[in-house]
C-alpha positions as CSV (number, residue, x, y, z in Angstrom):
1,X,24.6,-74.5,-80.9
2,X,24.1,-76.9,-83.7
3,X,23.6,-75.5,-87.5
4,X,21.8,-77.0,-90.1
5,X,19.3,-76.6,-92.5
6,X,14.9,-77.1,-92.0
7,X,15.1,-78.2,-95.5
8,X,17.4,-80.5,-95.0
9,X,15.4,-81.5,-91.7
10,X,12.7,-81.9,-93.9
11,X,13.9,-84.3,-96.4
12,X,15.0,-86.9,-94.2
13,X,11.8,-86.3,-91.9
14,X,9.9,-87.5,-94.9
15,X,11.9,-90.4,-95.9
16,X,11.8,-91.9,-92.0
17,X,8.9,-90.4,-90.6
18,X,6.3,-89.7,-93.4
19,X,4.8,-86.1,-94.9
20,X,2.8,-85.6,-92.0
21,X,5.2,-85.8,-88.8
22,X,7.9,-84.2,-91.6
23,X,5.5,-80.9,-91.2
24,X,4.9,-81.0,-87.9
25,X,8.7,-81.0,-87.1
26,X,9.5,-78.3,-89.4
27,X,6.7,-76.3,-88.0
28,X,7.7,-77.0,-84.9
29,X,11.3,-75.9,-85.1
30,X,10.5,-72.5,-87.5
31,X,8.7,-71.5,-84.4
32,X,11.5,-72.1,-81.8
33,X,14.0,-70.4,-84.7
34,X,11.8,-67.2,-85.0
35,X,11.8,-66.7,-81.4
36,X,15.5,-67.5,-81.4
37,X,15.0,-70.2,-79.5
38,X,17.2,-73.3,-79.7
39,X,15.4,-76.6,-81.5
40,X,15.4,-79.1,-79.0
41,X,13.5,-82.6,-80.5
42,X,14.0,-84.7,-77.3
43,X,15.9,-85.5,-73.8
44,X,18.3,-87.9,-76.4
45,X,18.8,-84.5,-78.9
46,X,20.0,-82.2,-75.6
47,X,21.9,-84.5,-74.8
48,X,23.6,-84.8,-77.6
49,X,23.8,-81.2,-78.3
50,X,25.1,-80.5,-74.7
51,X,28.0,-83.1,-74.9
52,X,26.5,-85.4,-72.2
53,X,24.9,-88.8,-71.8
54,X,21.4,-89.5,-72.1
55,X,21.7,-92.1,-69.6
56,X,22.7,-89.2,-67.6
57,X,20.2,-87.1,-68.5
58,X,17.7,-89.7,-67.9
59,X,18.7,-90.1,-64.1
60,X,18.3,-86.9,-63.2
61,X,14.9,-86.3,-64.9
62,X,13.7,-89.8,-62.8
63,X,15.7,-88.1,-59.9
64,X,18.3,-90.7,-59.0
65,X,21.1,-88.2,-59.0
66,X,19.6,-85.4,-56.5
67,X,23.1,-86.1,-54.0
68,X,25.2,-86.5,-57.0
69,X,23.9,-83.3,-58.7
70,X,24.0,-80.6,-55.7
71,X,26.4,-80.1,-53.1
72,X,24.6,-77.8,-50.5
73,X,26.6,-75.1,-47.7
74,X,24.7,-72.6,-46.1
75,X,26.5,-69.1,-46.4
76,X,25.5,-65.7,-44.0
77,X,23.3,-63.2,-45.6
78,X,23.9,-59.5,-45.3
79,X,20.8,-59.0,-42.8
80,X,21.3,-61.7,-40.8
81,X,19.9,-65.5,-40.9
82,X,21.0,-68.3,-43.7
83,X,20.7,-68.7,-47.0
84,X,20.8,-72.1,-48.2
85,X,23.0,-72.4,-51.5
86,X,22.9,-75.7,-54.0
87,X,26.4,-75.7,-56.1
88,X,25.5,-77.7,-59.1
89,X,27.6,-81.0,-60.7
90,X,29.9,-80.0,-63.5
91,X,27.9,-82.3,-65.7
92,X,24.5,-80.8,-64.9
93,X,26.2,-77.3,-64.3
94,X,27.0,-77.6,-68.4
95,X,23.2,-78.0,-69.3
96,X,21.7,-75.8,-66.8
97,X,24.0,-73.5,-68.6
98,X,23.2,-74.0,-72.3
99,X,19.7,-73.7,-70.9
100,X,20.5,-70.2,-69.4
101,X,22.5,-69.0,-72.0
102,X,20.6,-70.4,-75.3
103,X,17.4,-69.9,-74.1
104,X,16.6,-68.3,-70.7
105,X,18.1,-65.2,-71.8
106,X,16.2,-64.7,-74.8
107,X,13.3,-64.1,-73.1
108,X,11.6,-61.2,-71.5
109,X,10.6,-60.7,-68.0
110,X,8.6,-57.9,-66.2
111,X,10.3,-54.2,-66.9
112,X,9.5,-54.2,-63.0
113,X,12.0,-56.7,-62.1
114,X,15.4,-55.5,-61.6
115,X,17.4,-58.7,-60.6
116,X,19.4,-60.9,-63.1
117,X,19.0,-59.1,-66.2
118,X,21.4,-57.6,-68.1
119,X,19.1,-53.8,-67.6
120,X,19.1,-54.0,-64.2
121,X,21.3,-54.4,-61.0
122,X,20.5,-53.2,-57.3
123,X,21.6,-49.2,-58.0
124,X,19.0,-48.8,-61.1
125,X,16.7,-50.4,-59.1
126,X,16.8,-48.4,-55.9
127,X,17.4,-45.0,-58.3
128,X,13.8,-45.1,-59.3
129,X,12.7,-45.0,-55.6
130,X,15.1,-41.9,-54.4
131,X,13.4,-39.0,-53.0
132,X,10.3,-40.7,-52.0
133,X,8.2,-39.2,-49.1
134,X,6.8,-42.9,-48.3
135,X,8.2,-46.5,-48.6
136,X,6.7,-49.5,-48.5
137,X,8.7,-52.9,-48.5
138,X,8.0,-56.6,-48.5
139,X,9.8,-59.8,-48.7
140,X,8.8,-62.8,-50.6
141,X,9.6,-65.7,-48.1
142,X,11.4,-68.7,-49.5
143,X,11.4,-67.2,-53.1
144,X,12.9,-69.9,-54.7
145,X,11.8,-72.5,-53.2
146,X,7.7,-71.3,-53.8
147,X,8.6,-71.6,-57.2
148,X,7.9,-75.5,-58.7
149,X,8.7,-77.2,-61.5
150,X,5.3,-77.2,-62.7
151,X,5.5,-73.3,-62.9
152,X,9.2,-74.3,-64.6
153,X,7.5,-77.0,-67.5
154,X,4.7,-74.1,-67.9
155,X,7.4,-71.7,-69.2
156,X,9.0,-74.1,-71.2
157,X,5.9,-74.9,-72.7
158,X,4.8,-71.9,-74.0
159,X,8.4,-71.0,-75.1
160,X,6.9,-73.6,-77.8
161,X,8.8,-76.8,-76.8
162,X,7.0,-80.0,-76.6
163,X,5.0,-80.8,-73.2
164,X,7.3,-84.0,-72.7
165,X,10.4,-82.1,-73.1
166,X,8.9,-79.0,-71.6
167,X,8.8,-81.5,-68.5
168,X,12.0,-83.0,-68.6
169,X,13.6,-79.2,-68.9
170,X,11.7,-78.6,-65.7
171,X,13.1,-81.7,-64.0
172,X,16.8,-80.6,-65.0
173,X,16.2,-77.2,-63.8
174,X,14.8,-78.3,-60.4
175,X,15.6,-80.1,-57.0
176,X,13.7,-82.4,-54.1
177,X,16.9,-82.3,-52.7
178,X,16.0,-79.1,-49.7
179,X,17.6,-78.7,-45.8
180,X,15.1,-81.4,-43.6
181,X,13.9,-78.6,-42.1
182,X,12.2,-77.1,-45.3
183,X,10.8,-80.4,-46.8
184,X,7.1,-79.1,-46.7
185,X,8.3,-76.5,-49.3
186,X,8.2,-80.2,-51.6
187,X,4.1,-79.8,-53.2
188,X,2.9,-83.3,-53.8
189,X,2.3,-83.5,-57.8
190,X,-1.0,-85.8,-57.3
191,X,-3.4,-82.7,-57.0
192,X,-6.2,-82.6,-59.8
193,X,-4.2,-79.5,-60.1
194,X,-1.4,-80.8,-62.3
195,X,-3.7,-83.7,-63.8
196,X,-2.3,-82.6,-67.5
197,X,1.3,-83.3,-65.7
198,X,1.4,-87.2,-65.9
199,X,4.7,-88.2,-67.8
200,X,7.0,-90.8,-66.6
201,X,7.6,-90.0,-63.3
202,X,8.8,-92.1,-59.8
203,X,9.0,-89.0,-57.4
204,X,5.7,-87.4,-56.1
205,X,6.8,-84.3,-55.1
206,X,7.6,-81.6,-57.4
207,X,10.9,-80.2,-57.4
208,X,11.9,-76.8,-56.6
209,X,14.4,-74.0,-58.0
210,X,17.7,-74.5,-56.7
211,X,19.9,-71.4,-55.2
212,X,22.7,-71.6,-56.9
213,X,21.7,-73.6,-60.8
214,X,22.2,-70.6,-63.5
215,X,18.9,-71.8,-64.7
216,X,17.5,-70.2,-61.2
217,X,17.4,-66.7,-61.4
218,X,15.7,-66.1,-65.0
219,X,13.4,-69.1,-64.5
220,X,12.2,-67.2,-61.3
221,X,11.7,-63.9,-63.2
222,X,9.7,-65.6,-65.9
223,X,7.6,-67.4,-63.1
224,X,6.9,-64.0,-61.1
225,X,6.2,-61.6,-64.4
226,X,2.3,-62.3,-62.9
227,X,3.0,-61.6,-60.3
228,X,4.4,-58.3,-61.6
229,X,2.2,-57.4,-63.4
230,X,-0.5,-57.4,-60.8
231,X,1.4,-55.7,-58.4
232,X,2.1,-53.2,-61.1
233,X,-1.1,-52.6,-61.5
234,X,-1.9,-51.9,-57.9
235,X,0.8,-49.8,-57.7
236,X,-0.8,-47.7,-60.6
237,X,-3.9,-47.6,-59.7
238,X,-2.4,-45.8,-56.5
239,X,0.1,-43.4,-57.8
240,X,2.8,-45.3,-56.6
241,X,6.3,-46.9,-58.0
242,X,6.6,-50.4,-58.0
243,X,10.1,-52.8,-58.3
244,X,11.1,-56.1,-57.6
245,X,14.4,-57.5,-57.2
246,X,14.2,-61.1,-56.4
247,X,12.6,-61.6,-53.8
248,X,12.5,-57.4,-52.2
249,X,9.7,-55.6,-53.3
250,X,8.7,-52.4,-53.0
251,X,6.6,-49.5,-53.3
252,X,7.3,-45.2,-52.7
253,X,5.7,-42.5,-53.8
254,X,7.2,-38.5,-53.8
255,X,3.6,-37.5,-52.0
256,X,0.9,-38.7,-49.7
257,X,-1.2,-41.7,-50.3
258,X,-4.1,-41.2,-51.9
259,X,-6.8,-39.9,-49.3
260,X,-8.9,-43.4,-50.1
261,X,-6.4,-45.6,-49.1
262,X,-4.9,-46.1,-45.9
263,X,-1.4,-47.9,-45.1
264,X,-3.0,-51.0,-43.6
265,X,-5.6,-51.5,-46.6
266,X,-2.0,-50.6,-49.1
267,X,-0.6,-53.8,-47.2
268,X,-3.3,-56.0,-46.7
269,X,-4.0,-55.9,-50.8
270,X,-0.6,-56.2,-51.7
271,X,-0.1,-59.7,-49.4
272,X,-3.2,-61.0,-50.7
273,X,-2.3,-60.4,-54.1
274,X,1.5,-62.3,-53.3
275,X,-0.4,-65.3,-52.0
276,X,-2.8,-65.1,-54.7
277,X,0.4,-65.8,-56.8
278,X,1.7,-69.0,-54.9
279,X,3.9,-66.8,-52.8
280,X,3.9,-66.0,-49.4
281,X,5.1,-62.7,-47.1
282,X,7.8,-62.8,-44.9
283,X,5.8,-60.9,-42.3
284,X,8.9,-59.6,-40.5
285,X,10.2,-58.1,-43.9
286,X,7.3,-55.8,-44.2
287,X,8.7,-52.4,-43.4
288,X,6.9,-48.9,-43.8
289,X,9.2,-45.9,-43.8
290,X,7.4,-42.6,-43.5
291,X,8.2,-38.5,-43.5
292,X,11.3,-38.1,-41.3
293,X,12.7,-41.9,-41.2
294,X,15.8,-43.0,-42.9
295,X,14.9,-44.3,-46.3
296,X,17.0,-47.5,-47.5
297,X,16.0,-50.1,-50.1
298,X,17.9,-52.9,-51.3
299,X,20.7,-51.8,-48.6
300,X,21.5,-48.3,-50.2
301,X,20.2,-44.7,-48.5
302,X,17.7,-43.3,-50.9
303,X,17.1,-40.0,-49.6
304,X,18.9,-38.2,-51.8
305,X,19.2,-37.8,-56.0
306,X,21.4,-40.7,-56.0
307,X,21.7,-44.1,-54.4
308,X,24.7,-44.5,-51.6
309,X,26.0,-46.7,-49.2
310,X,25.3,-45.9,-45.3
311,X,28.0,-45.4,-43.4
312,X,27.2,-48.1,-40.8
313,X,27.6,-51.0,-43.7
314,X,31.1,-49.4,-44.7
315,X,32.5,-49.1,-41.5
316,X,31.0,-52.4,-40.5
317,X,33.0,-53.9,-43.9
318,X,36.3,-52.3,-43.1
319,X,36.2,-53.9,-39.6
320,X,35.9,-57.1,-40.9
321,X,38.6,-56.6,-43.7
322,X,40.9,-54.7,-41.0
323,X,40.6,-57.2,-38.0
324,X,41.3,-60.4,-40.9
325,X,44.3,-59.0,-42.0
326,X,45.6,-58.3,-38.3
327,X,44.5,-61.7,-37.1
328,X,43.6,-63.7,-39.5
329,X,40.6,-64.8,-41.6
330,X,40.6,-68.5,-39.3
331,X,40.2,-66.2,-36.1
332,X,37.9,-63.6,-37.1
333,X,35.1,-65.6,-38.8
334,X,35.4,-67.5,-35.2
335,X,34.9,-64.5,-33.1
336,X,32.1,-63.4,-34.9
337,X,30.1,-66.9,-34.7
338,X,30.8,-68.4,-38.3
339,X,30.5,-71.9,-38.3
340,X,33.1,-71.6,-40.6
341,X,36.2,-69.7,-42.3
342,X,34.8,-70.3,-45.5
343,X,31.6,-69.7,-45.2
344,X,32.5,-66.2,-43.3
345,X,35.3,-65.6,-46.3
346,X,32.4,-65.8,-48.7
347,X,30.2,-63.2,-46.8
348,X,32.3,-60.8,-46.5
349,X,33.5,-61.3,-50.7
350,X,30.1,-61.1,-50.8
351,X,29.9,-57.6,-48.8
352,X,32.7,-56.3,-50.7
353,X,31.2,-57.4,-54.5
354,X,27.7,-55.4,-53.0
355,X,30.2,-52.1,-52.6
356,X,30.8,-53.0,-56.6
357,X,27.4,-52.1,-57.5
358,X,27.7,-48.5,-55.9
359,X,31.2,-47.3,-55.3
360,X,34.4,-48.5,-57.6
361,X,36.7,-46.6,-55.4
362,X,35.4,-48.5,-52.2
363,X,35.3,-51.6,-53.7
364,X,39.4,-51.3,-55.0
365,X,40.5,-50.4,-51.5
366,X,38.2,-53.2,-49.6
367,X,39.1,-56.2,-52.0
368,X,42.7,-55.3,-52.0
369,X,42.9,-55.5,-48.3
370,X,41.0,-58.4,-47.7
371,X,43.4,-61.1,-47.9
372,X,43.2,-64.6,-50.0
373,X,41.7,-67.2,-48.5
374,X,43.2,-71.1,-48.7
375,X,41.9,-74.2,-47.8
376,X,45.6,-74.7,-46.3
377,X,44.6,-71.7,-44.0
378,X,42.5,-74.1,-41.9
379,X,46.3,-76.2,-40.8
């Protein structure tokens, strides 16, 4: 973080630039300070700040460095299917994270929102929902990814910074660079809809929130408090408890649902009010779980006071760990269909680090039995 004094800034704003901009630069950064925000004049002044070129700063913003800036891998995730992961430059990794840690965090997001915040975490978050009679769960599909970096230059913006900055931040925090397969995620920027968006641009499409860029996770909080709040709302209006964490939402309630509202009306309101948002449902995600069925949300049984871990995901775990230390890590991610030893090493760390969240004990006996992985493994 740089130091220095608004007087000072003042002073020599006057002799170069005149009274007038001189004002409008101190005004500018007092209100950035009394949010305690960074000050941030221009694309040339982060770069600075951040220890990096402008030149390099420049190429990413025009988008010349998507291939240089992400490496993409696709890893397992704990239900099943892929999820797509960008692992950021070290150059760009160093901004995004000044950006995370200087500003991002300083901001506030929905007190519904439990993920990436220092107040919440995946226990809290299922805690509020233990007990419940009913439970209602839906999946934001793509969650990321249906998050632009017009949404992004919109939170910058009213964070106070400037809207050509506000736009270059965006550009920095976002990729075009998607799997083939998931292109038409990629909105085309020349809808009357972004007509106040026009800086200097040679890319059409408007880049999305890369898995993986620290910048992610907050920026996607700050982007979905709307959509928290209306759901919220809903979710009031009905009696129920409502909590998002990331992309997992969901709703419970100790009792019946109110006599006026049946579960198909509860669903149909609640998906028109994510698409309302610029999200969309992953219809096979939606789950109702009733009197008498097993309750789990975010992974963990919540049918009792306190969240816990099923027995099915532990002894599914301590398979895994047990058969790679008999045969080997190489062998194991082969026999169960990984595409690679690394990428089945990582979902399983990734398994164990969830058993963090819930039960220390479990988690000391699981990581020190799952053996180190090295890229000389694969010889």
């Amino acid at each position: 973080m740089e130091v220095w004094s608004l007087h000072q800034l003042y002073t020599e704003s006057v002799e170069k630039l005149g009274a007038n901009k001189a004002k409008q630069l101190r005004k500018y950064s007092t209100n950035l300070k009394e949010n305690n925000l960074p000050t941030i004049f221009t694309l040339n002044h982060l770069a600075k700040i951040t220890g990096v070129t402008y030149h390099f700063l420049r190429s990413t913003v025009l988008r010349n460095r998507e291939i240089a800036n992400y490496k993409m891998y696709a890893i397992h995730k704990r239900n099943g299917g892929l999820r797509h992961i960008h692992s950021v430059n070290g150059k760009l990794l160093k901004v995004q994270t000044f950006l995370n840690e200087e500003i991002l965090q300083h901001t506030t997001v929905s007190r519904s929102s439990y993920a990436f915040s220092k107040n919440g975490g995946i226990k809290p978050c299922a805690q509020v929902h233990c007990g419940a009679k009913w439970i209602f769960k839906f999946d934001l599909e793509n969650f990321f990814y249906s998050i632009n970096e017009y949404q992004v230059y919109k939170i910058f913006k009213d964070l106070g910074y400037t809207p050509l900055l506000s736009f270059e931040l965006a550009r920095i925090c976002t990729t075009i660079r998607l799997p083939t397969n998931m292109h038409s995620l990629l909105k085309e920027s020349n809808n009357t809809f972004f007509k106040d968006y026009k800086f200097y641009q040679n890319n059409s499409r408007l880049g999305v929130l890369p898995q993986g860029a620290p910048t992610s996770p907050m920026l996607s909080n700050l982007v979905a408090r709307h959509l928290d709040n209306a759901l919220k709302e809903l979710a009031d209006n009905w009696g129920l408890t409502y909590t998002r964490y990331a992309d997992d939402l969901t709703f419970s309630t100790p009792t019946n649902l109110p006599s006026n509202l049946s579960i198909g009306e509860l669903q149909r309101k609640v998906i028109s009010t994510i698409r309302k948002h610029g999200f969309k449902e992953n219809k096979e995600k939606t789950v109702v779980l009733g009197p008498g069925s097993r309750k789990i949300v975010l992974g963990l049984l919540v049918d009792t006071h306190e969240p816990r871990l099923s027995k099915v995901m532990l002894k599914r775990i301590d398979r895994l760990v047990h058969a790679s230390n008999k045969y080997g890590i190489v062998a194991v991610a082969k026999h169960e269909g990984f595409k690679s030893p690394i990428g089945f090493f990582n979902h399983v760390s990734g398994l164990i680090s969830f058993v963090k969240h819930i039960d220390m004990n479990k988690y000391q006996y699981f990581s020190s039995k799952f053996p180190d992985f090295k890229f000389n493994d694969l010889s």
